[in-house]
C-alpha atoms as one frame of an Amber mdcrd trajectory, in Angstrom:
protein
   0.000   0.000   0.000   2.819   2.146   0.973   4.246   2.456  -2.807   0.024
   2.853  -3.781  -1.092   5.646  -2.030  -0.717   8.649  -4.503  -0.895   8.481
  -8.117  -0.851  10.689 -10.959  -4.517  10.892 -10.581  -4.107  12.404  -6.790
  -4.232  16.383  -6.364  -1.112  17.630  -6.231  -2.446  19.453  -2.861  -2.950
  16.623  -1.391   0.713  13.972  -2.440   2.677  17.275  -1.902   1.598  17.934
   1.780   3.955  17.193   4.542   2.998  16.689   8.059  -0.764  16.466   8.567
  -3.607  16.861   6.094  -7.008  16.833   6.652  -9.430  15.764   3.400 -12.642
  17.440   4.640 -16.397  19.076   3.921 -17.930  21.293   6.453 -20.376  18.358
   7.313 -21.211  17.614  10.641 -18.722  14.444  10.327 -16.078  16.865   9.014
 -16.445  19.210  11.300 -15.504  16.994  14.218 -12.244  16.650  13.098 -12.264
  19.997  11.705 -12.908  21.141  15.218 -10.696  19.066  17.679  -7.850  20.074
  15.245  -8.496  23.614  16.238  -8.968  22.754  19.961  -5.184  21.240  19.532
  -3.647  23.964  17.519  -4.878  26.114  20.458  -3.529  24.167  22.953  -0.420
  23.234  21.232   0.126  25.037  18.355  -0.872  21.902  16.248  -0.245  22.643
  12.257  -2.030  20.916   9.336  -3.347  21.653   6.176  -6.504  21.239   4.562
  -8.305  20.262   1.517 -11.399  20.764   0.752 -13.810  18.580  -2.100 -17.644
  18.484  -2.386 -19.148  15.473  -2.003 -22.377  16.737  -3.846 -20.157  15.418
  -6.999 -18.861  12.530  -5.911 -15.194  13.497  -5.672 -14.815  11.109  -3.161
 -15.769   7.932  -5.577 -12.697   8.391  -7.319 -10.136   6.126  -7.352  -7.730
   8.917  -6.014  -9.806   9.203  -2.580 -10.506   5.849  -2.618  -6.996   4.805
  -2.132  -6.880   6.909   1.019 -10.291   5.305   2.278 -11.811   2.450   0.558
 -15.251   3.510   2.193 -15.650   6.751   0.120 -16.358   9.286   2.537 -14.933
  12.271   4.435 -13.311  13.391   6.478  -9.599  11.707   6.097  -6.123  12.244
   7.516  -3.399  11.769   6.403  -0.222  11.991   8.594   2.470  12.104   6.215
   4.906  12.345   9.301   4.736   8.547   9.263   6.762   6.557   6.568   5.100
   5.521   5.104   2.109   8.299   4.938  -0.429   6.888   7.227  -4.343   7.471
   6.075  -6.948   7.116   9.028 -10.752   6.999   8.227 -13.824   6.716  10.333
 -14.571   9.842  12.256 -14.072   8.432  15.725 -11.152   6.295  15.120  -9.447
  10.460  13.634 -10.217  11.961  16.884  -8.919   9.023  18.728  -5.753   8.962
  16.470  -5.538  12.565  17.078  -5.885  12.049  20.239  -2.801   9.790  21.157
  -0.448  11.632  18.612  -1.059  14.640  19.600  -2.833  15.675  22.932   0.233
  14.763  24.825  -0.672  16.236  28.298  -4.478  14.675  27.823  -6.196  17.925
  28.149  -9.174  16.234  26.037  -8.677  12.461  26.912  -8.101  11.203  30.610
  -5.801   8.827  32.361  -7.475   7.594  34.649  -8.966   3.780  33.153 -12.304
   4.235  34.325 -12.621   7.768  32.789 -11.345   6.757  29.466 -13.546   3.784
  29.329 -17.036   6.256  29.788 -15.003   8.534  27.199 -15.037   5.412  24.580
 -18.365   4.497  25.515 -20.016   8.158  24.833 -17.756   8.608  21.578 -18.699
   5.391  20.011 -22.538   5.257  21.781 -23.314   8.508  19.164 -21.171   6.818
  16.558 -23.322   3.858  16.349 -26.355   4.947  18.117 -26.812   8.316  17.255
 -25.201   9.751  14.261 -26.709   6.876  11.959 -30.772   7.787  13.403 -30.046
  11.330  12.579 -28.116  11.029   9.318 -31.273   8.990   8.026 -33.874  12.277
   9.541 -32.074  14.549   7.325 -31.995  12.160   4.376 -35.860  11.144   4.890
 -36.788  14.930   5.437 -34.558  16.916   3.657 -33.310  14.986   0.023 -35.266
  12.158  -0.351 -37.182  11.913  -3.481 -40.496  11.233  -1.672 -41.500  12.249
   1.658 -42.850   8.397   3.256 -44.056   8.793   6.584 -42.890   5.122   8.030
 -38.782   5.489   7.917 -39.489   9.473   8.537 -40.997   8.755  12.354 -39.209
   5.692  12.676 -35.784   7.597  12.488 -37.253  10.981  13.914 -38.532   8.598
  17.189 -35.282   6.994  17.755 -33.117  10.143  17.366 -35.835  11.708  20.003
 -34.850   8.193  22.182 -30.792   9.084  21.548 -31.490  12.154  22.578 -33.290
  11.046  25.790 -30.108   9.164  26.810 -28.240  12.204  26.481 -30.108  14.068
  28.413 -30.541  10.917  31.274 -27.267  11.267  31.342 -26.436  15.063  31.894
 -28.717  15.441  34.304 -27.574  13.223  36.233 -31.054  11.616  36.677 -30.233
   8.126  38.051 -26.580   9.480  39.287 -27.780  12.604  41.459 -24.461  14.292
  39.361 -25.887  16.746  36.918 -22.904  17.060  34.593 -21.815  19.633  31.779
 -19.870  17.080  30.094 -20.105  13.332  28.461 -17.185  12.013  30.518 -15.141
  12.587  33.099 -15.995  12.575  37.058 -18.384  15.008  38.844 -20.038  17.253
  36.318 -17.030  15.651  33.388 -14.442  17.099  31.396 -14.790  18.499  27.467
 -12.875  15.451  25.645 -13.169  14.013  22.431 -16.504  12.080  23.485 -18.147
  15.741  23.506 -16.700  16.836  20.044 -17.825  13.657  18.330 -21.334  13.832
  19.186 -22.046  17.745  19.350 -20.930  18.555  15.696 -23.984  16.095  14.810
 -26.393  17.153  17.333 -25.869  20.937  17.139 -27.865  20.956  14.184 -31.200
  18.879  15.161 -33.079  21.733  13.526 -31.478  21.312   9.792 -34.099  18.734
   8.550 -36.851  20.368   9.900 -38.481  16.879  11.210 -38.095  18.416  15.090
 -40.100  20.885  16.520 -38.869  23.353  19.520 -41.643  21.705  21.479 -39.919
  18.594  21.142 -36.745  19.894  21.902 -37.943  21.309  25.364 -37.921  17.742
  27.295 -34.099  17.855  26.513 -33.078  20.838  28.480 -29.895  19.293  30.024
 -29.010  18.559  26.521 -29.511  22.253  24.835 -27.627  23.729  27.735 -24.763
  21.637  26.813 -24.773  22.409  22.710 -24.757  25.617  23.306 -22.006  25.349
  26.527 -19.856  23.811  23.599 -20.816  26.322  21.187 -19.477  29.221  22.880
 -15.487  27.871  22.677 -13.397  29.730  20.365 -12.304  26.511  18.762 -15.312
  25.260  18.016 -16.468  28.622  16.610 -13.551  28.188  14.034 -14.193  24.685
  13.569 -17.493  25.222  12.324 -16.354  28.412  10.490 -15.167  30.048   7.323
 -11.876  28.663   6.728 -13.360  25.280   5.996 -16.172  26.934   3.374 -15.219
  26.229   0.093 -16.669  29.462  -1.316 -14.232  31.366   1.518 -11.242  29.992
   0.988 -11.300  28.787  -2.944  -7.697  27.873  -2.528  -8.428  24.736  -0.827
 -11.067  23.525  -2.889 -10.191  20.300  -5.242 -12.319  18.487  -7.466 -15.133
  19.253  -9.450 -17.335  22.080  -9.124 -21.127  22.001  -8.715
């Protein structure tokens, strides 16, 4: 694989960069990395560069992209610091890869076993749980072809249900702990397991399936996204030097 990576067909952008580099769309799976790479650079001064495609045209089908992840979807790294250049897919696996490499003094990971373990458990619960229920709202709402009312509430119910653990959770209703983070003792610490899952959840409004009224029994949970919302990093994160239309430079791939 190492002598496969990069071919002709690969952006020049993208075999040319040296340390880090980030293959990304302002998605809410992008922006998780997008985010905990600013979070880093703040706390350490972490560098990387960025490219930027649009998967509205499928850029990431090609065989260039699919060399760097056989599953065909964004975001990637690439740490080209390793030799050879190492690829890492899968949101949660990034931050978590990010994580060990370069969050040296564990300011957004913990130490302590039993702390990392409800860390793991609240990154991958959303990555399996959560993100999947309300990837399929905004499909069933938002783009499908025809609006069918069975897989609309089924997935708009069980992201309502994810969301109920959440909020279980941060209230600290069977615990007697109200916390202001996923993991971490007494009321938690902002870690990776809070990055993965707010960059999704932030935005329970795009699809338009939920109503404020249904977002009310969550309060525990809205105080949080918008606890998270307020950090500088997170403001970039989300921001405009990952818009395509802001910063043309970084933009590969076709146009649509």
């Amino acid at each position: 694989m190492s002598n496969q990576l990069y071919f002709d067909e690969t952006p020049e952008p993208i075999k040319s960069a040296k340390g880090l580099h980030l293959i990304t769309q302002s998605t809410p799976n992008g922006q998780k990395v997008q985010i905990f790479l600013e979070e880093l650079k703040d706390v350490y001064g972490t560098e990387w560069t960025t490219s930027i495609i649009n998967i509205g045209t499928n850029e990431q089908k090609k065989e260039w992209f699919l060399r760097l992840n056989p599953n065909g979807r964004i975001p990637v790294i690439i740490d080209n610091k390793q030799s050879p250049p190492h690829p890492v897919m899968e949101t949660s696996a990034e931050l978590l890869y990010l994580l060990d490499r370069e969050d040296k003094n564990h300011v957004f990971g913990f130490t302590d076993p039993l702390e990392k373990s409800e860390c793991l458990q609240w990154l991958f619960f959303w990555h399996g749980s959560g993100a999947p229920y309300l990837g399929q709202v905004n499909h069933f709402f938002k783009f499908a072809p025809e609006m069918i009312h069975y897989p609309q509430e089924r997935f708009k119910n069980e992201t309502l249900r994810v969301f109920g653990v959440i909020e279980i959770h941060l209230s600290g209703k069977y615990t007697g702990q109200p916390r202001q983070y996923l993991a971490g003792n007494g009321s938690g610490k902002y870690s990776v397991a809070d990055i993965g899952t707010w960059s999704w959840v932030k935005g329970w409004g795009f699809s338009g399936a939920f109503r404020d009224e249904d977002m009310k029994t969550f309060p525990h949970l809205l105080e949080w996204i918008n606890r998270i919302a307020e950090r500088p990093a997170v403001i970039r994160g989300i921001g405009d030097d990952y818009n395509a239309q802001k910063r043309p430079e970084l933009y590969i791939g076709e146009k649509k």
